[in-house]
Structures are given as C-alpha cells and as structure tokens.
C-alpha positions in Angstrom: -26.0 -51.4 -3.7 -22.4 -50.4 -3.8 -20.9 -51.2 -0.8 -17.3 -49.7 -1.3 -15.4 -46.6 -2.5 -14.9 -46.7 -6.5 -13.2 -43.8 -8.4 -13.5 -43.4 -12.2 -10.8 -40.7 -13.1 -11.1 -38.4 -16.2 -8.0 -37.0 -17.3 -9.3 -33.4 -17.8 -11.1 -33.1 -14.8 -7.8 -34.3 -13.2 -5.4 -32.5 -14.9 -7.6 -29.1 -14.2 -7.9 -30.0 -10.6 -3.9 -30.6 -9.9 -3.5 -27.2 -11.5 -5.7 -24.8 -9.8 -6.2 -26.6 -6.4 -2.4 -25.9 -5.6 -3.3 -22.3 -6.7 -5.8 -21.6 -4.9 -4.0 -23.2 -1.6 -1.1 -21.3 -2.4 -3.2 -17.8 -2.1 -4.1 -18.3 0.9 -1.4 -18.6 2.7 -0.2 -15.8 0.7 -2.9 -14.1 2.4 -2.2 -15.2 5.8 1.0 -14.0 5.0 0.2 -10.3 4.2 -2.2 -10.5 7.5 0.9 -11.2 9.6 3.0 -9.0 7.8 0.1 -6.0 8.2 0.1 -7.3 11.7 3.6 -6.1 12.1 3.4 -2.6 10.1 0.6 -2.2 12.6 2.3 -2.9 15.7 5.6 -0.8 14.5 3.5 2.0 13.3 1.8 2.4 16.6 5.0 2.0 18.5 6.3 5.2 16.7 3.8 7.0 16.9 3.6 6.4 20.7 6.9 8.6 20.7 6.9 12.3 21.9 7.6 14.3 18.5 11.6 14.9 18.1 13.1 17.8 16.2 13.5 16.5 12.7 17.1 18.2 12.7 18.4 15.8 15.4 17.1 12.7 13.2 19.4 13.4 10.3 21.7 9.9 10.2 19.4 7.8 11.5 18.0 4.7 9.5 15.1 3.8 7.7 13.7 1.7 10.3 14.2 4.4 13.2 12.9 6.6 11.0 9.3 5.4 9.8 6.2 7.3 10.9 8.5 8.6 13.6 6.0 11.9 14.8 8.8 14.9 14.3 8.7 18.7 14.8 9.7 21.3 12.2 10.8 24.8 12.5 11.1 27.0 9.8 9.7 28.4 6.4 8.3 27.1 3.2 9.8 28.2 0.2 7.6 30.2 -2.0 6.6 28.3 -5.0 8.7 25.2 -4.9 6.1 22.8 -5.0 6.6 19.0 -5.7 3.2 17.7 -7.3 2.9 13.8 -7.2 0.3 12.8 -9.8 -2.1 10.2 -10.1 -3.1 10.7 -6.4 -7.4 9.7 -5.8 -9.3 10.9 -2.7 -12.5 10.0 -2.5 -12.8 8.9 -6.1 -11.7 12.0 -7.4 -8.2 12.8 -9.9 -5.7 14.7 -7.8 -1.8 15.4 -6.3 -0.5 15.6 -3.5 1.5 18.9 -3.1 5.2 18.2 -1.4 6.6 21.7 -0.6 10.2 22.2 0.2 10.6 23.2 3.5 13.8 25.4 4.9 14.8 24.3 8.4 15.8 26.9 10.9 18.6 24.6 11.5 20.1 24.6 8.5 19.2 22.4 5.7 15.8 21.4 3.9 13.0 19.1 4.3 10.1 17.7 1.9 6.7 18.9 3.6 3.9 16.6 2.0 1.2 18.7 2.6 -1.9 16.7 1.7 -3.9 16.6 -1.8 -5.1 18.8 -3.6 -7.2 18.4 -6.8 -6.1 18.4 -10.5 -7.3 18.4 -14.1 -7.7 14.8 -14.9 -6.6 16.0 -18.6 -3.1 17.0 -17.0 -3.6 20.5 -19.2 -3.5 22.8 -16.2 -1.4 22.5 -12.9 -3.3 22.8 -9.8 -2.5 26.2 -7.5 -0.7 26.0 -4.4 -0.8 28.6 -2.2 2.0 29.8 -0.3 2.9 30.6 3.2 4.6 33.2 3.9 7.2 33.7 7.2 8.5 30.9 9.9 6.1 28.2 11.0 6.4 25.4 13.8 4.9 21.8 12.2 4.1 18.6 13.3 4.1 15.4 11.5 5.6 11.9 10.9 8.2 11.0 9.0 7.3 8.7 6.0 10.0 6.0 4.4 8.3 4.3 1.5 8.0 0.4 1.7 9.4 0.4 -1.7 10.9 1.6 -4.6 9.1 3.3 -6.4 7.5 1.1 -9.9 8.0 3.8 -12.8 8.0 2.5 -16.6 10.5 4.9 -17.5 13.1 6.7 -15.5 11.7 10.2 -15.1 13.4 13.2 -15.1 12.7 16.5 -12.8 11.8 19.6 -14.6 13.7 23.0 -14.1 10.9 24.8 -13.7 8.3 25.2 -10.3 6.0 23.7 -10.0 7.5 20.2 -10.3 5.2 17.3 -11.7 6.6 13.9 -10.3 4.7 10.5 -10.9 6.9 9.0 -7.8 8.8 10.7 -5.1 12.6 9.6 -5.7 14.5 11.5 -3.0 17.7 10.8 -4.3 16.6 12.8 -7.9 15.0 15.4 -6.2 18.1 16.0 -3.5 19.7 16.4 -7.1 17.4 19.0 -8.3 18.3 21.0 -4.8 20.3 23.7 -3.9 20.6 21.8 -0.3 21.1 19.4 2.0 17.8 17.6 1.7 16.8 15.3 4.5 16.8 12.2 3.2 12.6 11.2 3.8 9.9 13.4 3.2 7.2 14.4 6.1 3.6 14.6 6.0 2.4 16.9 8.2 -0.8 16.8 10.5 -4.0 17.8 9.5 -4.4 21.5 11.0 -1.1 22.5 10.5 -0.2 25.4 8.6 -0.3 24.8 5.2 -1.9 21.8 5.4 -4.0 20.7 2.8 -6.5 17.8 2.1 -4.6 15.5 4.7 -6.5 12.0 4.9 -2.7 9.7 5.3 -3.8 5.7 4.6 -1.2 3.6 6.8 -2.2 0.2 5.7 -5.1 -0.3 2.9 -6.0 -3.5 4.2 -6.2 -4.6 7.6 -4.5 -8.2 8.6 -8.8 -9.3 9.5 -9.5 -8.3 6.0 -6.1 -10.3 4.9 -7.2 -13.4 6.8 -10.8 -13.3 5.3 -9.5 -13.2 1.7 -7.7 -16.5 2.7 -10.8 -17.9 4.0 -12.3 -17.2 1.4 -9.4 -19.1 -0.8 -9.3 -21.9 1.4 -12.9 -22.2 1.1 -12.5 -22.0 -3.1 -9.8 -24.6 -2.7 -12.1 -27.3 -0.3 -15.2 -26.7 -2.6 -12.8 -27.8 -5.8 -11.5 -31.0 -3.9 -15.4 -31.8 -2.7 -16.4 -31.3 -6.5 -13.7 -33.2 -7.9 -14.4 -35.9 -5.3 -17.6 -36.8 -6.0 -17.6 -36.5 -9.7 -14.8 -38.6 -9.7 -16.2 -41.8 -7.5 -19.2 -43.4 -6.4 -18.8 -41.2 -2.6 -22.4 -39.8 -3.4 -24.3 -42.3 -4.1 -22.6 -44.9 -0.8 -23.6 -41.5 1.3 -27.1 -41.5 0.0 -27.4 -45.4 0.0 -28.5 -45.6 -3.5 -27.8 -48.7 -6.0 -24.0 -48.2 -8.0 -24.8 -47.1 -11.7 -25.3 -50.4 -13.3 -25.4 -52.3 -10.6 -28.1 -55.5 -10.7 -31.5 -54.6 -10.1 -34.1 -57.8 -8.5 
C-alpha cells in the first residue's frame, strides 16, 4: 500500500497546465476587476442622477467627469431635418439607429438630442424616416460622455447631405459639420419627451454580481485544472482511497 506522496510528471500535461492555469487565474481577477470598476460607474451614475436637472446652457465648460449622466433641461427647437443616424444600433434583437437631432438652444448655441431608436433596413438601401417637430419645446435628459473613443476601422467622413449616417458619434467631426457652437456631449432625452423615440438607455450591460460570477466561474475552471493535474500526476488518489500503489507487491 503506498504510504507516501509520489508524482510522475509528463511533460505535456505539464507544459499545458503552466500555460492555461495562469490564464485562467488571470481572468478572474480581470473579472473582479470590471465588478469593482461597474461598482464605481454605478455609484457615480446614481450620484448624478440624484441631481435636480440644470439648464444645459449653464454646463458649457464644465468637464467630462462633471458632466456624465448629469440630468439637464433644454429649451428650444429641433431643427427640421437635421438628423444624425448612428447605425448598427439592436433593440430587442432587431437592426436599427438611433436618431440624434440637432437641437437649437434658446440660449444661443446647439445641442445633440439623441432621441431614442428607431428601426432601419438591415440592407442599409433605404434611410429610416424621422419625423420632425415643429416650434420651441422644454426637454429633459442626461447628459452622456462616452467611456471611450470611439473603435472605427476607418476614419469616417460626414456627409453634406441630411440625413447624416454615422457608424460612431465623433463630436469633434460633427461640431465640424456645424454652422454652430455645438455643445461639446450629446443628450439623451427621457422617454416621454417630445420627440422622443424608442428610448430604452443601457447604463451598464453587466452588473458588478454578474462580473463576480464570471470570476467564479474562472476561479472554479482554474481549481478543477490544478485538481486534474494533481491527481493524474501522483499517486494522491489512490493514498486517499487506500488502495495498493500500481506495482506495488501483492501477498
């Protein structure tokens, strides 16, 4: 009966395990990481939005981090036609954009309304139809600041002509494209507003819980692995189950 701990390591086995053990530790805290890191969106989004709504012309100069999901009031007109239309945008498993209106502030200046989705022929062959609103309007929304720039594969240029395709919203090309001073974020509105449209706005697509159980789930991938590799590599078995060592002497 084998009476003591014995390895017998195979190179392959080995050489697999070293590599994707690391991995798979590696990922989970990765995950942990984005839980911690959704923690904080979380906790800064609801912040903002415990805010009372400020007139978006009195925000003009303030930064980014001021700025995000801060709730704002608008006051003045769309302007008839000018319509932004951000492609590749899915609700609900269907092919859409979202439809990002200039807006003209009583104020003095412009702002980009993002007005919700719409949907679009997945073929890209016709443009989906806006409707207009006509005459001054009073909105509420939240300002949005995009975590990052944008990924494009090739630098896009704006059309001349309305409506505007855009596969990412690049406010500094667009302010371009103006006749105006464009605030420097766009705004989605609130559902119910005028000229809302299909507004269903995703703060986070995955909660920190959701982050943690992925690492779990890692962490779990990474202790099986280690288990496996331990017993196929010694004699750890076959001590727990008391049986005799393989070629050990038999009376």
């Amino acid at each position: 009966m084998a009476t003591r701990l014995e390895f017998d390591f195979e190179w392959r086995i080995t050489l697999f395990t070293l590599v994707l053990l690391p991995l798979l530790i590696s990922l989970g805290f990765w995950q942990l990481q984005r839980a911690d890191e959704k923690a904080l969106l979380a906790s800064g989004f609801a912040r903002q939005q415990a805010l009372p709504p400020a007139p978006l012309a009195q925000l003009w100069g303030e930064d980014a981090a001021a700025l995000a999901y801060r709730p704002v009031v608008l006051e003045g007109q769309y302007l008839p036609g000018q319509h932004f239309l951000l492609d590749n945008r899915m609700l609900q498993g269907r092919f859409g954009n979202e439809v990002l209106t200039v807006f003209e502030l009583a104020s003095g200046g412009l702002a980009l309304v993002n007005r919700g989705w719409v949907p679009a022929d997945a073929s890209r062959r016709e443009l989906p139809r806006v409707a207009d609103i006509q005459g001054p309007v009073r909105l509420t929304g939240h300002v949005y600041v995009a975590p990052g720039a944008p990924y494009l594969l090739a630098d896009e240029a704006i059309a001349e002509s309305w409506p505007r395709r855009l596969q990412a919203v690049e406010m500094d090309k667009i302010a371009d494209s103006l006749a105006g001073r464009l605030f420097p974020y766009p705004v989605r509105i609130d559902g119910g507003q005028t000229g809302a449209l299909a507004v269903d706005w995703v703060f986070i697509n995955a909660s920190p819980a959701k982050h943690r159980g992925y690492a779990v789930q890692w962490f779990a991938m990474a202790a099986v692995l280690a288990l496996i590799y331990l017993l196929r590599s010694s004699n750890l078995w076959q001590l727990i189950r008391g049986a005799p060592a393989e070629g050990a002497d038999k009376e």
